[in-house]
N, C-alpha and C positions, 0 to 999 in steps of 0.2 A: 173596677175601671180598667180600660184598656188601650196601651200605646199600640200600634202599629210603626212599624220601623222599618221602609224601604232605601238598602244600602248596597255597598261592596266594598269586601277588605280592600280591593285596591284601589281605592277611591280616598286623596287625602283630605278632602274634605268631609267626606263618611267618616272618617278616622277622628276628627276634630269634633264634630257635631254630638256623634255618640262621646266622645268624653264629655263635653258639657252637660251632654244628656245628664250623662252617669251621675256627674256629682248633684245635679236636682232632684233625678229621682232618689236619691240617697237623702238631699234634705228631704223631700216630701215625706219619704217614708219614717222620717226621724222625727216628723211633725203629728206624726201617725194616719198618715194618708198609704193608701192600698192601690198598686198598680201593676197590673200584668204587664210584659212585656214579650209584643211576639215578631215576628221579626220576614220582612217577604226582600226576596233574592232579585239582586240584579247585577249585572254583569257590564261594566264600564269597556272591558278589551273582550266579548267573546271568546275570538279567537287568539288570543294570547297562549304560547307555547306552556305546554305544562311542565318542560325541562327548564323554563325561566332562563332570564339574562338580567343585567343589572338595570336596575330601573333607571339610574344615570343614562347609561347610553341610548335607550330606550328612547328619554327627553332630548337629548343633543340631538339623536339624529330627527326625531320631529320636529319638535320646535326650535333649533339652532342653541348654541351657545350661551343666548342671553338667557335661557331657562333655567341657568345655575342661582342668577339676582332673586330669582319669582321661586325658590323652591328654598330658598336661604330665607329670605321673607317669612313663608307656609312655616319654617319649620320656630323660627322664632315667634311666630303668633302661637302654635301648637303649644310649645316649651312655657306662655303664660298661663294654661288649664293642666300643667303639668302633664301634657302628650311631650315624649322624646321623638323626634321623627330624625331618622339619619336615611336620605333618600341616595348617600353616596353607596348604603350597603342596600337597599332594599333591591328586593329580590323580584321583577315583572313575569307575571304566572299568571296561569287559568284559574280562574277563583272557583270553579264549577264545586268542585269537591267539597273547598272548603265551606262552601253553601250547605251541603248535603250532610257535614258534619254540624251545623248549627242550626241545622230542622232536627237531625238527632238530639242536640244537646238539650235543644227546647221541651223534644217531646221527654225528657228526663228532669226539666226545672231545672236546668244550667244553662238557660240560651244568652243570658245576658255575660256572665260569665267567660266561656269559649268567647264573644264578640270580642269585649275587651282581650283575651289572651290572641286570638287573632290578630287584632289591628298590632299588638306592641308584636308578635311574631315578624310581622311584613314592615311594618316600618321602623322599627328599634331593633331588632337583633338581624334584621336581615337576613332570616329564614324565606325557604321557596312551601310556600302553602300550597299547593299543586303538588308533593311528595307525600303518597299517602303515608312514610314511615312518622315524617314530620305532624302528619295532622293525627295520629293517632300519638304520638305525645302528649301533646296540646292538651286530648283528649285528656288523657291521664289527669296531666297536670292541674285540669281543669273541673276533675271528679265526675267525667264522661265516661258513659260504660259504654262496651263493646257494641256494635253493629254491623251488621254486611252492609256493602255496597249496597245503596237502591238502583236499580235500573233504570232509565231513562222510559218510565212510563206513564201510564195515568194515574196508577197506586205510588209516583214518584211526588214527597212533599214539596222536592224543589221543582221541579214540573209545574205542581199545581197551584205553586208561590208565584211561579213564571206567570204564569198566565191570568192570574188576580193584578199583578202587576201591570199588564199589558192593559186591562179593562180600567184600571184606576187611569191610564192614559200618563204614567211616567216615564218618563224622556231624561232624565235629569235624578241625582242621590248626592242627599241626603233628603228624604221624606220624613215625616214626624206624622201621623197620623191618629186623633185625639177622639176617645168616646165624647160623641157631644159635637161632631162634626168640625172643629176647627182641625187646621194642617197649617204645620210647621216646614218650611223647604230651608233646606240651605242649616248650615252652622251657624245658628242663633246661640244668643247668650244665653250663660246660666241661668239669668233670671227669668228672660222670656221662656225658658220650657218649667221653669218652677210655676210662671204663670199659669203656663198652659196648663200644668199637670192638676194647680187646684180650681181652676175653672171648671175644666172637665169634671172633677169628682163632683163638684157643684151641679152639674150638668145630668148628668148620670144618678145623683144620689149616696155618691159612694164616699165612704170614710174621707175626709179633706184636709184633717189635724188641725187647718188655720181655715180663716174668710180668702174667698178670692182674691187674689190681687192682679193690676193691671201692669204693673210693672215690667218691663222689657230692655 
């Protein structure tokens, strides 16, 4: 059975959602349910500088001052699924890269992995993910093996992630996307992607450990 997951590291609600993710597909799997996880790229700032600036200032100068209340907020919902978010150090950068490193990570069976070490990279430790020395740490860290840059071509997986993306018709990340046709948006709760996760097996036929639940 298999997720779909349309995100971006600098997306704080990507960052939120995928943690919930995490800790259900972790029970399902402990229920003995089976689920792949693949992952298509999106890009919240395109054109954000890949030398980065502080995501603080980034916020003030768009949406004024009162965006410190609403990011105080973000980070104390975060801190209840046990996400640290400190948006006074994070780091606003071009995600392009580190896209390209978690189609590699994938195609090695670490794409979930690298996700998680990403998000706490950009939002907890206030690392710029747009330094390739930075994302081939990560890599490390995250039991990534080496690879060349891909090229911005049609043999390019984030390219060709791009453009799945574009036809799904997504405007908007976090995407959850379930064998068995349902779709999750947004930072839902633990429970509702536990739902989702054994519906779907239901759906598909695949290993589910428990009965479906409707729970949300």
């Amino acid at each position: 059975m298999k997720v779909r997951i349309v995100l971006d590291i600098a997306c704080a609600w990507s960052a939120l959602g995928y943690t919930r993710f995490g800790h259900a597909v972790e029970r399902f799997r402990a229920e003995g349910g089976e689920a792949d996880v693949e992952f298509l790229p999106f890009q919240v700032a395109p054109t954000a500088p890949v030398e980065g600036e502080l995501l603080s200032e980034v916020h003030r100068r768009v949406f004024g001052p009162s965006v410190e209340a609403k990011t105080a907020r973000m980070a104390a919902l975060a801190a209840r699924s046990g996400l640290e978010m400190n948006f006074d150090r994070a780091v606003f950068a071009n995600t392009l890269d580190a896209h390209r490193l978690i189609a590699r990570a994938t195609a090695q069976g670490r794409g979930e992995q690298i996700v998680h070490r990403l998000f706490r990279a950009y939002f907890t430790e206030g690392l710029n993910v747009a330094d390739p020395a930075v994302l081939e740490r990560l890599a490390l860290e995250a039991g990534v093996g080496a690879g060349g840059r891909a090229p911005v071509a049609e043999s390019d997986p984030v390219s060709a992630g791009q453009r799945v993306v574009r036809e799904l018709g997504v405007t908007s990340v976090p995407v959850f996307l379930f064998d068995g046709g349902e779709t999750l948006v947004g930072a839902q709760s633990e429970e509702g992607f536990l739902a989702a996760l054994r519906n779907a097996a239901v759906m598909v036929g695949a290993p589910a450990g428990v009965a479906p639940s409707t729970a949300g």
